[in-house]
C-alpha positions, 0 to 999 in steps of 0.5 A: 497550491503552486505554480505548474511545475516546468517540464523539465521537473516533470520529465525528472520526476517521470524519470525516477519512477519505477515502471510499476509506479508509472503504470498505477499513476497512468490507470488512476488519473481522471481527465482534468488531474494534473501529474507531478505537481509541487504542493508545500514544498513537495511533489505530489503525484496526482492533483484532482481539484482539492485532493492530493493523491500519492502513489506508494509501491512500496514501504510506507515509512518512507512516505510517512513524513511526506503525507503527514506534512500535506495532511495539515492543510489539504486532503491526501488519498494514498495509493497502493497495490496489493497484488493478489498473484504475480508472475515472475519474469526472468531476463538476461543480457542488456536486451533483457531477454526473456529466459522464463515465465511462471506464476508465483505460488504466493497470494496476496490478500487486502490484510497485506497492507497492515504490514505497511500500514502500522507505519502511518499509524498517526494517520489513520484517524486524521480527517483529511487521510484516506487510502485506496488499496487496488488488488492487481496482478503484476510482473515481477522482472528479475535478472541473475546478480551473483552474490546478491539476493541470495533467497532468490538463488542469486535472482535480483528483482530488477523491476515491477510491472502492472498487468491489471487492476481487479479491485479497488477499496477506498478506506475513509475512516474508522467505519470503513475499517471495521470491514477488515473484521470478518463476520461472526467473530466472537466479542471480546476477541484476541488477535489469535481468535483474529487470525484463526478467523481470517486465516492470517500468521498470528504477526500480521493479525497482531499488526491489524489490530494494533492499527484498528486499535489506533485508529479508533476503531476498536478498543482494548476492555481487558485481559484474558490471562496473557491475551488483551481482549478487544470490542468494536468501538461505539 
């Protein structure tokens, strides 16, 4: 690994990071981590002795190379929340005044991830890939932008922010996947039999199995009609 980075680096670093991202990587370092420190060529999050630890509160494409360059040589746990009810906080004015507080109708769930996860789909059956999702509640902070986000009325989300962490999941491999199958799924299964079974949009079903599948976790052994049929891998 390198040197410590300067503190100029680090004080860049903790600069270009958004409150939610700030907030995760203070919650998860461990006494004796050390923060924002080059490895490779790259900054890395969190170092904890060998492991390397990046935090993703966001799209997982535009990490992917990063994780699959540090894979190569070192051990990479990445970091993300999925957040299983959030209140939406709305500002005004350059104090940011608080105008209103509600809580979202919507609930996240931990099946949440595969809509990212497909991204990192080369990196689901590396060795030296893990990633730990933490369920939280949060605060969503957004101020009036007319003429953008026009699906919040002109709401434009200006930040995130931790309330807590209620749960924490590590994934280490295939056999620590095979927990997103819900028991007393029938085999061979589709993933309209998935979905009907968790309850999820028949899209996001498809996109689990689709990562379960290249993760080796299960595997396709036919079809019914139009359907491909799925079983646990041995």
């Amino acid at each position: 690994m390198s040197d410590a980075p300067s503190p100029q680096s680090q004080r860049i670093a903790t600069l270009m990071e958004g409150p939610l991202h700030a907030d995760l990587k203070s919650w998860y370092q461990e006494p004796g981590d050390e923060a924002e420190v080059p490895v490779d060529g790259r900054q890395v999050d969190i170092v904890r002795g060998e492991l390397l630890i990046e935090i993703q509160t966001s799209g997982f494409a535009a990490i992917r190379r990063k994780l699959e360059s540090l894979v190569r040589s070192h051990p990479v746990r990445l970091v993300h929340p999925v957040p299983l009810a959030r209140w939406i906080v709305r500002v005004k004015g350059r104090g940011h005044q608080v105008v209103g507080r509600r809580k979202s109708p919507r609930k996240g769930r931990l099946e949440d991830v595969f809509e990212e996860l497909v991204s990192l789909r080369g990196l689901l059956a590396h060795p030296n890939f893990s990633i730990e999702l933490l369920l939280t509640h949060e605060e969503e902070v957004r101020r009036r932008a007319p003429g953008r986000a026009w699906r919040r009325k002109g709401w434009a989300v200006l930040e995130r922010r931790l309330i807590e962490v209620v749960e924490r999941h590590l994934i280490r491999d295939a056999l620590d996947l095979r927990r997103f199958l819900p028991p007393g799924l029938q085999t061979p299964f589709t993933t309209a039999d998935l979905a009907e079974r968790l309850g999820l949009r028949r899209d996001l079903a498809q996109k689990m199995v689709y990562c379960l599948r290249e993760s080796g976790t299960i595997e396709a052994v036919g079809k019914n009609g139009n359907s491909v049929l799925y079983l646990v891998a041995a």
